[in-house]
N, C-alpha and C positions, 0 to 999 in steps of 0.2 A: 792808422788813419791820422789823417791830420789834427782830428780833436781831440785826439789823446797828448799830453806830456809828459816829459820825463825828466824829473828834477834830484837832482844828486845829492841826496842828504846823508851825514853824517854815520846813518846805519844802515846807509845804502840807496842805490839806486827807487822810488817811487813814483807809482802812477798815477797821473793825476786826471782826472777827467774834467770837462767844462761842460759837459752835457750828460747826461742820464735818463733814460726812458725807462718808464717804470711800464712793464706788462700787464696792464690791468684795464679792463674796462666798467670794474665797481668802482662809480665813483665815491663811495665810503673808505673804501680801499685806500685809491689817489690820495683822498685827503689825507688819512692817516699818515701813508706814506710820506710822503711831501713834508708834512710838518714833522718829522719823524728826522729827515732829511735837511731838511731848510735851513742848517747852520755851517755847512758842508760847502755853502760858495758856489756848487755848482746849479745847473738851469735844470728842473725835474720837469720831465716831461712823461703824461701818461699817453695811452694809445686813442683819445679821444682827439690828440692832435695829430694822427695820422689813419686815417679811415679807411686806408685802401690796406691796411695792413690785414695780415691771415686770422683769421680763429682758429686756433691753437686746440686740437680738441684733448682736453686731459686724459688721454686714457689708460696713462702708466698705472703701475699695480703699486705705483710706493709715490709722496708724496715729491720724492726728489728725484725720481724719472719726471714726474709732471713740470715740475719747477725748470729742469734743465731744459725739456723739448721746448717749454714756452720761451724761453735766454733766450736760444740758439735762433728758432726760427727769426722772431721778433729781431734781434740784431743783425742777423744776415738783413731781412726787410728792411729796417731802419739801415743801416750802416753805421749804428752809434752804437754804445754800451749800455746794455738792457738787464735791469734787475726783474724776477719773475719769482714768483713764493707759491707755493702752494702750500695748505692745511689740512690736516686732519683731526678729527675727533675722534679722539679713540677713547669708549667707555666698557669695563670692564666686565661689568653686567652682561653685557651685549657681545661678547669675545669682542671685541675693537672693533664694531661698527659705532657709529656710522664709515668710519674711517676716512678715505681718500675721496668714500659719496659724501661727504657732510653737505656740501654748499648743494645737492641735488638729493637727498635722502628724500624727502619727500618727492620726488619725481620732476621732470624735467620742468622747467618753467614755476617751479614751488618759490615760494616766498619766503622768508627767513621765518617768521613765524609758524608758517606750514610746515620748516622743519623741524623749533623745536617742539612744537606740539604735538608731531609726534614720535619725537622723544622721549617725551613725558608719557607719552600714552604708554609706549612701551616699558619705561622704568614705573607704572603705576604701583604695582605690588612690589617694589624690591624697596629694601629696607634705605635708611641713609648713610649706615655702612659702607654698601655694598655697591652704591654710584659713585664709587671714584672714577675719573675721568683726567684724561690729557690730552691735552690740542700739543697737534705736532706741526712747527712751520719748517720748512727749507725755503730757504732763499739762493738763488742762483745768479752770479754775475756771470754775463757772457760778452765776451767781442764779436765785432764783426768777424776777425780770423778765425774763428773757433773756439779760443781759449776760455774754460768754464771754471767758476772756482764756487764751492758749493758750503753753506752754513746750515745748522739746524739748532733750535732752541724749543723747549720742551716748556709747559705750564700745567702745572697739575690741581688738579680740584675736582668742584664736587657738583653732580649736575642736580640742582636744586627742584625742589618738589613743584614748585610755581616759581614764572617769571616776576624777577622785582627791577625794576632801573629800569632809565629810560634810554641810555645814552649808549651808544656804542651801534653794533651792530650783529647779524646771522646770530649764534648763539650765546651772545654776550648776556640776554637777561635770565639765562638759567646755570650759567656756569658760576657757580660760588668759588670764593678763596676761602678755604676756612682758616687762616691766620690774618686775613683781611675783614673776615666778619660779613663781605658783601660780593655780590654779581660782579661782572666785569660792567655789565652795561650801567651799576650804582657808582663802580670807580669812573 
């Protein structure tokens, strides 16, 4: 596509992009994203500036099935190069649910709250040991042509007995860092 280029450096040929669409319609997400992104030069675009665009329904079994189907569709629609993530919460207690349901554990249309509450309900009796926890993201870049190239990053902690922090967002006031001493939603 024309909004791609391709500049000849030194340790080789790279791709540069002047636009990016981010697949998301949380806009907690976008922001994050975006500022995440914002030094990179290029124009982020979420899918709240294209409204005719698909919902993507996540139904793969693994966090990077979900992440790719979302790339692909969404850039074929667009015609631009589309970043898409998916997460999961995997806690140990639980055999690794919530897992690839985190954002719908509590049921469809639940609230971030609603899901970790009942999270909590279900970790009531388990020790503080024994709630280790890790959110797993993939993120997936895709072009319009097909070409998919796929990342994963791992955060491991501790799902906290009660929410503390205000900041962040889904299950950021229960998840602790115990070498940080706080929630993700206190960082």
């Amino acid at each position: 596509p024309s909004r791609l280029l391709v500049r000849e450096k030194s340790e080789g040929a790279r791709l540069l992009i002047k636009e990016l669409v981010l697949a998301t319609r949380n806009p907690h997400k976008g922001v994050e994203l975006s500022a995440l992104l914002s030094d990179l030069g290029i124009t982020i675009r979420t899918l709240a500036e294209f409204p005719g665009a698909p919902d993507v329904v996540e139904d793969g079994e693994t966090c990077q099935a979900n992440a790719i189907k979302k790339a692909t569709a969404i850039a074929r629609h667009t015609g631009l190069p589309v970043v898409a993530d998916d997460t999961g919460l995997m806690v140990d207690a639980l055999n690794g649910r919530p897992g690839v349901y985190a954002a719908r554990y509590a049921g469809e249309g639940a609230t971030y709250e609603d899901n970790w509450r009942k999270l909590l309900r279900e970790l009531d009796e388990v020790s503080w040991e024994k709630r280790r926890a890790c959110f797993v993201t993939v993120a997936a870049i895709a072009i319009p042509t097909g070409k998919v190239e796929v990342a994963e990053g791992v955060l491991e902690g501790i799902i906290a007995s009660a929410p503390a922090g205000s900041g962040g967002f889904g299950y950021d006031p229960v998840f602790f860092i115990p070498e940080l001493g706080k929630t993700l939603a206190q960082l």
